[in-house]
C-alpha positions in Angstrom: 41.3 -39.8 -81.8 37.5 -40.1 -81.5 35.8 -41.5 -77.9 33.8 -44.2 -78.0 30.9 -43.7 -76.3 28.7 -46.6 -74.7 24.9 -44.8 -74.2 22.8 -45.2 -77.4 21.7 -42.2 -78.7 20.0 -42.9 -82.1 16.1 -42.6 -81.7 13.3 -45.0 -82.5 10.9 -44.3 -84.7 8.0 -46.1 -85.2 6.7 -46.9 -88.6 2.5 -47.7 -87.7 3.0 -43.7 -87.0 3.4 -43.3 -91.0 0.2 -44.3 -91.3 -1.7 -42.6 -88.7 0.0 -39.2 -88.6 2.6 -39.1 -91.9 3.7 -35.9 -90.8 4.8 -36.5 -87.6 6.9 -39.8 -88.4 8.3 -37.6 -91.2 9.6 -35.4 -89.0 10.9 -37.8 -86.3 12.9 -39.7 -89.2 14.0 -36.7 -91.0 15.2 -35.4 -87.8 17.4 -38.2 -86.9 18.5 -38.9 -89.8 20.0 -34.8 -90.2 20.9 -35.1 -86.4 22.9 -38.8 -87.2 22.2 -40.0 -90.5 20.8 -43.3 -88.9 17.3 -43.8 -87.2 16.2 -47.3 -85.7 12.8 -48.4 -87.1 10.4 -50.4 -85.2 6.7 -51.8 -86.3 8.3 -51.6 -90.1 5.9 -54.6 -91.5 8.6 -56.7 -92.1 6.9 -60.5 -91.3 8.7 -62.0 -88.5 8.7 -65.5 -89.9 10.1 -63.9 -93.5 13.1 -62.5 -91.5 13.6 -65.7 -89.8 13.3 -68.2 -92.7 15.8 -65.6 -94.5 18.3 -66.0 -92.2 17.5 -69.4 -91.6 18.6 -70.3 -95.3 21.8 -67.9 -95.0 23.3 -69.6 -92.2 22.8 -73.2 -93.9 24.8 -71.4 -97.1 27.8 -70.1 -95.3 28.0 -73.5 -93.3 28.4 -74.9 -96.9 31.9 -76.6 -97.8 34.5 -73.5 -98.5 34.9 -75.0 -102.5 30.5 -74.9 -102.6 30.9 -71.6 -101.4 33.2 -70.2 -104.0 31.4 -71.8 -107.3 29.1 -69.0 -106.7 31.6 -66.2 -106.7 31.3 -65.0 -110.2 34.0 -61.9 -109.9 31.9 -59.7 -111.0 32.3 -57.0 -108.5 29.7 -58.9 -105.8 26.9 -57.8 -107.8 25.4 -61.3 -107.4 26.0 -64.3 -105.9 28.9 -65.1 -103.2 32.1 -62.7 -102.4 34.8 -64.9 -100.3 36.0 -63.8 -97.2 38.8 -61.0 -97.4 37.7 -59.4 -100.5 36.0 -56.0 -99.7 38.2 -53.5 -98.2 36.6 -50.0 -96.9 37.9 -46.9 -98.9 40.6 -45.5 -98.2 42.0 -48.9 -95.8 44.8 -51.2 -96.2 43.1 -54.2 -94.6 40.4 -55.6 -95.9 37.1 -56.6 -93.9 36.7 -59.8 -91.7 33.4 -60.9 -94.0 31.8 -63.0 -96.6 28.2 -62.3 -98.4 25.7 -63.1 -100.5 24.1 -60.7 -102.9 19.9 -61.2 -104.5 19.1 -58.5 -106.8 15.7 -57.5 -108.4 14.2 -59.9 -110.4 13.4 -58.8 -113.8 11.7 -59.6 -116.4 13.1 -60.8 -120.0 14.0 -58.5 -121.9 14.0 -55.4 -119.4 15.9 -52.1 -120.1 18.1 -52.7 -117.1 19.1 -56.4 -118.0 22.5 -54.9 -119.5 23.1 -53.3 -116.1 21.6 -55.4 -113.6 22.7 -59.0 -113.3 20.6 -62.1 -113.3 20.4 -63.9 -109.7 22.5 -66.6 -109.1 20.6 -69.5 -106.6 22.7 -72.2 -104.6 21.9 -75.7 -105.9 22.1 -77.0 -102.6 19.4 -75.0 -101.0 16.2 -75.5 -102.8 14.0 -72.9 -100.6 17.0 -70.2 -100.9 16.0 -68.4 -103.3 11.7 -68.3 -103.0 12.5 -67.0 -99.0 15.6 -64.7 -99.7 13.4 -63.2 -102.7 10.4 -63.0 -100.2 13.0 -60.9 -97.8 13.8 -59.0 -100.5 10.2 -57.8 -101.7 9.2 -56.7 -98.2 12.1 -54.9 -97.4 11.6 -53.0 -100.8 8.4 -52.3 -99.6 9.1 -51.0 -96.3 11.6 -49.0 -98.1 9.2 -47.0 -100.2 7.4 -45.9 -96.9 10.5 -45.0 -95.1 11.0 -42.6 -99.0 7.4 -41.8 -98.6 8.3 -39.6 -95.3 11.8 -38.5 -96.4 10.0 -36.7 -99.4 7.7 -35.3 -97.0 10.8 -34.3 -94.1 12.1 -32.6 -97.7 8.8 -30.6 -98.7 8.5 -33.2 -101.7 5.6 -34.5 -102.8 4.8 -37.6 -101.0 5.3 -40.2 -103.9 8.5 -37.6 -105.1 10.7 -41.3 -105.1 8.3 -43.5 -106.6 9.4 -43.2 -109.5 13.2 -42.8 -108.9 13.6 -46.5 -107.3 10.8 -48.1 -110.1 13.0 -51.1 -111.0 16.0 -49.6 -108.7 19.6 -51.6 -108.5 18.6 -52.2 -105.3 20.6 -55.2 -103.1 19.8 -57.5 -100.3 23.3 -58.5 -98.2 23.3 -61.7 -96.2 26.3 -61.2 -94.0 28.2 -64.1 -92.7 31.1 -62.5 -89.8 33.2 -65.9 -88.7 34.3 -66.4 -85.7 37.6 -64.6 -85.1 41.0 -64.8 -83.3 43.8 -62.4 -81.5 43.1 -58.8 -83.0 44.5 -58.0 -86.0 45.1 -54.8 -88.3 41.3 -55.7 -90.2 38.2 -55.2 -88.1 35.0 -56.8 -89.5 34.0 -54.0 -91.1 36.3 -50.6 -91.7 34.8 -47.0 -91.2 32.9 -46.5 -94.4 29.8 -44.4 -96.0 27.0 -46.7 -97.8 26.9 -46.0 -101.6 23.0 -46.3 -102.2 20.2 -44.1 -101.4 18.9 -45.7 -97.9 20.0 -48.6 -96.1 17.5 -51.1 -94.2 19.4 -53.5 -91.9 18.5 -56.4 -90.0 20.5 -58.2 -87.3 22.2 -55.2 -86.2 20.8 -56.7 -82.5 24.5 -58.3 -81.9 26.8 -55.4 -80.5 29.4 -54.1 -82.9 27.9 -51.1 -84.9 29.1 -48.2 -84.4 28.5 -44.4 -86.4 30.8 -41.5 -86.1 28.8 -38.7 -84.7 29.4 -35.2 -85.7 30.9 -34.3 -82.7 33.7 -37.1 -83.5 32.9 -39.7 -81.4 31.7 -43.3 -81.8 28.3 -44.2 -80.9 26.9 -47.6 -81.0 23.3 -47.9 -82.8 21.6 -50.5 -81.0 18.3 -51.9 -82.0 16.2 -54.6 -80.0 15.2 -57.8 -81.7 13.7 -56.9 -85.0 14.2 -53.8 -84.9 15.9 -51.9 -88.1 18.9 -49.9 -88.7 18.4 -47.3 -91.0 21.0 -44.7 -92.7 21.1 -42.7 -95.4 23.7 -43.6 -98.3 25.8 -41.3 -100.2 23.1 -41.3 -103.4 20.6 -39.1 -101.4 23.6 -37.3 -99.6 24.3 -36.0 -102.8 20.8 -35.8 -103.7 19.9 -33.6 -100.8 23.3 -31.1 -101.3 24.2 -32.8 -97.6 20.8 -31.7 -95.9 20.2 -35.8 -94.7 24.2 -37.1 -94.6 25.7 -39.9 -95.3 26.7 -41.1 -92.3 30.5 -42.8 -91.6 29.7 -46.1 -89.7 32.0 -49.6 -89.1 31.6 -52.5 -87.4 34.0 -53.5 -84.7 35.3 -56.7 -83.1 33.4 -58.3 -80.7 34.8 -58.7 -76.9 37.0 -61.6 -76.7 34.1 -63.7 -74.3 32.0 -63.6 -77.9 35.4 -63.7 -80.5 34.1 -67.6 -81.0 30.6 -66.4 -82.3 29.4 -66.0 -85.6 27.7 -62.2 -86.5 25.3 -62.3 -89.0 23.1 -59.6 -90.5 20.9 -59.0 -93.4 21.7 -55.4 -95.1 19.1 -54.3 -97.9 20.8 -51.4 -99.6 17.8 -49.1 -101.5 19.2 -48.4 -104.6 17.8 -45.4 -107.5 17.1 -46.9 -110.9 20.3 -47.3 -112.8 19.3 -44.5 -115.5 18.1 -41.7 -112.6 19.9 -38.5 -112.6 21.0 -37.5 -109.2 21.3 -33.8 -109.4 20.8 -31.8 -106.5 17.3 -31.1 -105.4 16.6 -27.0 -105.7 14.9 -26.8 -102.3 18.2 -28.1 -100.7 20.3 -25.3 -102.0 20.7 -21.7 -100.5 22.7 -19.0 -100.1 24.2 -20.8 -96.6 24.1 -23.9 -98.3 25.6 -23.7 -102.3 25.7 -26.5 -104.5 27.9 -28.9 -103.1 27.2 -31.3 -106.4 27.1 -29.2 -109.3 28.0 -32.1 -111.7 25.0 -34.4 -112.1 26.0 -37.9 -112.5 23.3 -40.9 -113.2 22.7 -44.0 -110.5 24.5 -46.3 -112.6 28.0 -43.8 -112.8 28.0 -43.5 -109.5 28.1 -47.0 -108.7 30.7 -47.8 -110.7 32.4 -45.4 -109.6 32.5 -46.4 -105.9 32.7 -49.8 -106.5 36.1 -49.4 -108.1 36.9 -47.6 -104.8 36.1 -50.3 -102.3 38.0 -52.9 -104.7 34.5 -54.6 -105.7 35.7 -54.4 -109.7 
């Protein structure tokens, strides 16, 4: 059975270092994210008063009446829009996950070469300033995410704008997170052990105690970032991508103590998608004698998607 272990242990990185030595914050988040597939971000840009109007407008959504809440829920497998409490379930688990959510995808355009494969937005009626601040959310977490792929391609020996064109128009999906209050444990945590599907991962809110990643070494650490801080792990997409090199990291969230059972958790996810057309085939410089091709069979964005949706009971 793994430990659980109480001292953090992911590093901070800080992202102003990007700019004034790239090859230095390259290495610091390559590093950690080989060592633990996770690395906590600070100075990322993000606008303090975009986070807080973002979350603002989430928590005035999931305080909606239950029947609001679920004219939003298209079925669809969560691409857009609301997914009830008790729908997702991690792979491989029999309980599902003690959670509700919201998705916003990318905006595009009429017409667009995506449009069969990416969803329109759905907006809540009852909140006019939704959408314009969870869009704004949305755009600047994109764009912290192409720095944070700015240094990976450099921690990889890629050129610097090597993901540029791999995310241009990517499937990529903001998360608000709604975690109710809860009662006496149960068999269903809030969220079961489970591996992100995307490329990166940029999470807000992760301040309130409960994440937790499986270390190599079989234990459970928590990853604990201060106030406005991000969480930031590498999905399965450049896993495979990378033949393993930057892992994918297994991570859950547990229940809280019972003094803060009677709380809401809520958290803002921003999963970094690849366009849906980009072939993921292994990169040559990540395959060696010591390390064969782990991913022979190259598979596109969309594929893969689909694919793991169906395993997490999404569609």
């Amino acid at each position: 059975m793994a430990t659980i272990l109480d001292k953090p242990a992911v590093p901070t990185v800080s992202l102003a270092e990007e700019a004034s030595d790239p090859e230095a914050f390259a290495q610091a988040l390559g590093g950690s994210f080989e060592r633990y597939g996770f690395a906590i971000v600070s100075d990322h840009g993000v606008p303090p008063d975009v986070i807080a109007e973002a979350e603002r407008q989430a928590r005035l959504f999931f305080a909606l009446p239950e029947e609001v809440k679920r004219a939003y829920h298209t079925g669809k497998g969560g691409a857009r829009g609301y997914t009830p409490f008790g729908i997702e379930t991690a792979k491989g688990a029999n309980a599902h996950d003690l959670k509700e959510f919201w998705h916003v995808g990318r905006e595009l355009p009429e017409g667009h070469a995506f449009a069969d494969m990416m969803a329109p937005n759905l907006w809540p009626d009852e909140l006019r300033d939704f959408k314009a601040a969870e869009l704004a959310l949305f755009d600047a977490l994109d764009a912290c995410g192409a720095r944070l792929l700015r240094a990976i391609a450099r921690y990889l020996k890629l050129a610097p704008d090597f993901f540029e064109d791999t995310v241009r128009d990517g499937n990529s999906v903001l998360r608000l997170l709604h975690y109710p209050p809860m009662g006496a444990d149960g068999p269903s945590i809030r969220a079961g052990a489970h591996e992100d599907i995307n490329t990166i991962t940029l999470l807000l809110g992760a301040e309130e105690a409960g994440l937790q990643l499986l270390d190599r070494d079989g234990d459970w650490l928590p990853v604990q970032p201060k106030e406005g801080e991000l969480a930031v792990n590498v999905g399965d997409m450049l896993q495979r991508l990378t033949n393993k090199v930057l892992k994918s990291t297994t991570h859950r969230v547990v229940n809280p103590a019972p003094e803060r059972r009677g709380v809401s958790r809520y958290s803002m996810p921003f999963f970094l998608h690849f366009r849906p057309d980009y072939l993921i085939e292994t990169l040559p410089q990540c395959i060696s004698e010591d390390r064969p091709n782990l991913f022979p069979q190259p598979i596109t964005a969309h594929d893969y998607l689909q694919q793991r949706l169906r395993e997490i009971k999404l569609i």
